[in-house]
C-alpha positions in Angstrom: 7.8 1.7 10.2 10.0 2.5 13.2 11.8 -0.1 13.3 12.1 -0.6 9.7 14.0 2.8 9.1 15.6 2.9 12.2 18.6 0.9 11.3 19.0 3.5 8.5 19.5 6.6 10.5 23.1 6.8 9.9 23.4 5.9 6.6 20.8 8.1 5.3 22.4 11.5 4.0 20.6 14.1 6.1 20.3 16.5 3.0 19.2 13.6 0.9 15.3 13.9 0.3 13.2 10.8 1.1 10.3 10.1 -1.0 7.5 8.0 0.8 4.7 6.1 -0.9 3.9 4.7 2.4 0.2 5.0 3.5 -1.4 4.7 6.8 -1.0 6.1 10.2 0.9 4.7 12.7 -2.0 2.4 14.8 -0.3 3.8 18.9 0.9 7.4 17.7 -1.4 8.1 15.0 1.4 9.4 13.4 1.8 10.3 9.6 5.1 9.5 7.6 5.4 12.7 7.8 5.7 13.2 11.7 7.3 9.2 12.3 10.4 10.3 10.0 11.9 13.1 11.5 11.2 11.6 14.9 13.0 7.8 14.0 15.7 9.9 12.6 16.1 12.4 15.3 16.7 15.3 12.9 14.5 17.7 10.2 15.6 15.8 6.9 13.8 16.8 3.3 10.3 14.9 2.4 8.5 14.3 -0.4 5.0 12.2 -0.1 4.0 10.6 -3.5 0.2 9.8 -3.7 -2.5 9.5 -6.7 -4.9 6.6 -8.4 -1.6 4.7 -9.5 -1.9 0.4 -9.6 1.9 -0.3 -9.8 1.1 -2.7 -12.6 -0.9 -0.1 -15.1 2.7 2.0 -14.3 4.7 -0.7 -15.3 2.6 -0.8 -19.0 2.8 2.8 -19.4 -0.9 3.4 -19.4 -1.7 7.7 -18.9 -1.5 7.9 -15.5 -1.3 10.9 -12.9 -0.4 12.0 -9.1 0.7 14.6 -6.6 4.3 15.1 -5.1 3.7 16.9 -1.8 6.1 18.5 0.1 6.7 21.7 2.1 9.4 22.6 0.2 8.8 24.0 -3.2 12.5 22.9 -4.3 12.1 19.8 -2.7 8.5 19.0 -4.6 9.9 20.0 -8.1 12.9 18.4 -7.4 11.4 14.8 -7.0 8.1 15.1 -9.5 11.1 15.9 -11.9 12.1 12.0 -11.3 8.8 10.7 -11.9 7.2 13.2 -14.5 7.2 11.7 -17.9 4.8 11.3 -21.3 2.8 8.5 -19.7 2.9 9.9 -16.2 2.2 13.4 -15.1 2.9 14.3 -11.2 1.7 18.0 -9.9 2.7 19.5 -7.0 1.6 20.7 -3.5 2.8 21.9 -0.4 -0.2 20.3 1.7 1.4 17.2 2.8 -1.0 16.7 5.5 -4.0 16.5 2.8 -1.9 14.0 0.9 -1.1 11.8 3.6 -4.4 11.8 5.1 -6.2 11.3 1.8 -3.6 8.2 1.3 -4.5 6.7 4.1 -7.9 7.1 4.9 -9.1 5.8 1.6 -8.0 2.5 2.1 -10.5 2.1 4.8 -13.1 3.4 2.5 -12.4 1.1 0.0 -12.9 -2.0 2.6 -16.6 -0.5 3.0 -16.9 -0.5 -0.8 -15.9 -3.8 -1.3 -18.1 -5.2 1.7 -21.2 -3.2 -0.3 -20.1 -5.3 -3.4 -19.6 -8.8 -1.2 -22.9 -8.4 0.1 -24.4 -8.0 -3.5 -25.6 -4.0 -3.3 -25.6 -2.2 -6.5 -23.7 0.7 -7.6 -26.0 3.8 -6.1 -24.5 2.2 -2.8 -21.1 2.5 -3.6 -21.6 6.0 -5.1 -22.9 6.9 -2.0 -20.3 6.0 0.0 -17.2 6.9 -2.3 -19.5 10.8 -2.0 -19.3 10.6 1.5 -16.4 8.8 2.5 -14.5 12.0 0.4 -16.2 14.5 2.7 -15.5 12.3 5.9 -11.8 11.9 5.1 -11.8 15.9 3.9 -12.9 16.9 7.4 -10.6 14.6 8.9 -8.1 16.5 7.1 -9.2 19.9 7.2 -9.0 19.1 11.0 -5.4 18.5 11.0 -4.9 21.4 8.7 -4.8 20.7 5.2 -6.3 22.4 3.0 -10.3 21.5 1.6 -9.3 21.4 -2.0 -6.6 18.7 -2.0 -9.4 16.4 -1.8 -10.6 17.1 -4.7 -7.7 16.2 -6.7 -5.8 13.2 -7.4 -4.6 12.4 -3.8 -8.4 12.5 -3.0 -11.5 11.4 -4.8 -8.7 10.3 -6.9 -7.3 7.5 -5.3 -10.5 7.2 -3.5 -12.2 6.2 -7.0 -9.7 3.9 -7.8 -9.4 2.4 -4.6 -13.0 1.6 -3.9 -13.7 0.4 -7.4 -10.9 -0.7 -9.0 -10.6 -4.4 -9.8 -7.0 -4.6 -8.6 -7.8 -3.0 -5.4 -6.2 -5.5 -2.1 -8.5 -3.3 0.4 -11.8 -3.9 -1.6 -10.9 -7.1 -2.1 -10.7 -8.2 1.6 -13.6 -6.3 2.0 -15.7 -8.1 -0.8 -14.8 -11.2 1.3 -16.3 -9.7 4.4 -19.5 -8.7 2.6 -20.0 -12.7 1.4 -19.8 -13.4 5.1 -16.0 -14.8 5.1 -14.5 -14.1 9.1 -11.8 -11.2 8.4 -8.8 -13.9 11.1 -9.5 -16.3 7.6 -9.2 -13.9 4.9 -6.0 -12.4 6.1 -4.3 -15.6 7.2 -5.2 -16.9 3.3 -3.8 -13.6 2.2 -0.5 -14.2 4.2 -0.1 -17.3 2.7 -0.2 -16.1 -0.8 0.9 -13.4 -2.7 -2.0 -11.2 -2.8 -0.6 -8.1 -0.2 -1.3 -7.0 2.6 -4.9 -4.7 2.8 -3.8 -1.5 4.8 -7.1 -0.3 5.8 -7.7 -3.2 8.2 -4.6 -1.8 10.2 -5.7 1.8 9.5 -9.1 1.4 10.3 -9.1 1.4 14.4 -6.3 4.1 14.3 -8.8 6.3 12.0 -11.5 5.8 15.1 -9.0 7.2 17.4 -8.1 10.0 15.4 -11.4 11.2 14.8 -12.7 10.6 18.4 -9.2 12.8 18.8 -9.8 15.9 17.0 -14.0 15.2 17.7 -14.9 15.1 13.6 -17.7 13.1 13.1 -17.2 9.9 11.0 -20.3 7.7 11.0 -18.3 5.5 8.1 -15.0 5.0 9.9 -16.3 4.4 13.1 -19.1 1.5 11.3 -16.1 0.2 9.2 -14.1 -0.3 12.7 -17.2 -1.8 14.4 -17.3 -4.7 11.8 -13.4 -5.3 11.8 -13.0 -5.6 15.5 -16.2 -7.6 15.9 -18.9 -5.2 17.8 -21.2 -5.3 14.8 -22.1 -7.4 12.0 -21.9 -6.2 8.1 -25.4 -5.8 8.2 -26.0 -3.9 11.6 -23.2 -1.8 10.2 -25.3 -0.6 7.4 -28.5 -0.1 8.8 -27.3 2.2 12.0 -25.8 4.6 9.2 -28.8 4.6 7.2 -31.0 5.0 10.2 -29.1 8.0 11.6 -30.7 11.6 11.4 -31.4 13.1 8.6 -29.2 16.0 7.6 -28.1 19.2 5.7 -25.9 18.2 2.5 -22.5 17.0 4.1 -20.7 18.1 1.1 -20.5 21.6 2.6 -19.3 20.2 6.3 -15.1 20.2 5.5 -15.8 23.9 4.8 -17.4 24.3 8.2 -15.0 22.7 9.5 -11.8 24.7 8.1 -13.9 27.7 9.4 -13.9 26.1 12.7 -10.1 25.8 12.6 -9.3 29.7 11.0 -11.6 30.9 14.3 -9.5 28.4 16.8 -6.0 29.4 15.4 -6.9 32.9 14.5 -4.1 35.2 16.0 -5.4 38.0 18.8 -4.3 40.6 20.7 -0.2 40.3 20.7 -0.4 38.4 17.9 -1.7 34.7 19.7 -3.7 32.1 18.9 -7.2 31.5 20.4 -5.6 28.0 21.8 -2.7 30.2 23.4 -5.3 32.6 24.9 -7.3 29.8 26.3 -4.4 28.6 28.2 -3.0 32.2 28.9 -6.8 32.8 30.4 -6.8 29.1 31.7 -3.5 30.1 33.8 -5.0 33.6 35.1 -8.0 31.4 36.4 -6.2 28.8 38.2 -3.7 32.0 39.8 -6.9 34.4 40.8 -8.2 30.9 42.9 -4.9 31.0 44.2 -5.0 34.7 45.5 -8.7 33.8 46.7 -7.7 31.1 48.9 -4.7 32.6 50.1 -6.4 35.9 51.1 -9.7 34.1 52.5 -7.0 32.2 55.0 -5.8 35.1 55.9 -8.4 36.9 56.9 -9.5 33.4 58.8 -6.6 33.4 60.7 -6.6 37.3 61.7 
């Protein structure tokens, strides 16, 4: 957090690279790590972004385990999966930090849903279904941001998504199995805050995943039912049935495709070399001064 690194800024090196396992958005900015960083610290300093289906504790025993260093520095990625790369755990690497981050955080709402599907007693068709389309929902969050369609479908996606949603050792399902056996989410996390158990970061990430879909305008029926729940404007069980209720559809696998067309035709460079967005405000600009000319020379020619 802010105010967590803030204290830090002068002690940290600024050609020092930071490697953050921290996943989430920021619930006011919406910010990534890797957009709260640079701003706390008031400078560009190196960034790696470790992410993959890793339960510290199957680490610590050295079970075969995998995950993705991201960063947009080749050098930089190398560098730091070169710390971390041994014979029991194997890190790759990618320059699409924004599919990393996004696939980090989202799925920890995801995996809220899942457990709420096992709370309540559903079987395991239910949870494949939503693990299927929860990785397509978080992919065209991503894709919307500008990451790339195929990072989801590597560790930092369906992944940590599989692991997250049904793994036993999961915090996030576990709050959500609560929910799905009718316990009031207030309870479960003043239990957990007693205890040792961690904190579950897709409660916090859930209402700041709404906003940032009703921001870039994706459509996330799961999100938006998960958020309904935690905030109290629908039960469990509502929940479910308005998303099994909505229309049916074409096969969504193929809709973060769409969606990175969608993006290559908005940011697509024209004439002189500009976006569509900087033509729109170029031709936006050229509207609001030909009004301009139109009123002025309409009052003139009232006044002659």
């Amino acid at each position: 957090t802010e105010g967590f690194l803030l204290p830090y800024k002068d002690i940290i090196p600024p050609d020092v690279p930071i490697i953050s396992t921290s996943k989430g958005l920021h619930s006011e900015t919406l910010e990534t790590m890797a957009e709260l960083v640079p701003r706390v610290l008031g400078r560009k300093q190196p960034m790696a972004y470790l992410s993959g289906p890793t339960f510290a504790k199957e680490l610590m025993e050295a079970f075969p385990s995998g995950a993705v260093m991201a960063s947009e520095d080749k050098k930089v990625a190398d560098d730091c999966a070169h710390l971390f790369h041994c014979g029991n755990f194997r890190i790759y690497t990618t320059n699409d930090v924004i599919g990393v981050e996004i696939g980090g955080a989202l799925k920890n709402v995801y995996a809220v849903a899942a457990g709420a599907a096992e709370g309540m007693g559903l079987g395991v068709n239910t949870v494949g279904f939503l693990v299927t389309r929860a990785c397509a929902e978080m992919n065209m969050l991503a894709v919307a941001m500008g990451a790339r369609p195929h990072t989801m479908a590597g560790l930092s996606g369906i992944g940590d998504l599989m692991l997250t949603c049904m793994g036993g050792a999961s915090r996030n399902k576990a709050v959500g199995a609560r929910i799905g056996k009718g316990e009031s989410l207030k309870s479960i996390l003043e239990e957990r805050k007693k205890s040792l158990e961690g904190v579950a970061e897709g409660v916090a990430t859930a209402p700041a995943a709404e906003k940032l879909a009703k921001k870039l305008e994706v459509e996330a029926p799961l999100v938006m039912a998960l958020a309904s729940v935690l905030d109290g404007r629908a039960n469990i069980r509502e929940a479910i049935m308005t998303l099994m209720t909505r229309p049916r559809s074409e096969d969504f696998s193929r809709l973060p495709h769409l969606k990175e067309e969608e993006v290559r035709r908005r940011c697509a460079p024209g004439p002189f070399n500009m976006s569509g967005k900087e033509w729109a405000a170029v031709a936006a600009v050229q509207a609001v001064a030909l009004l301009g000319l139109g009123a002025a020379f309409f009052l003139r020619k009232k006044n002659a």
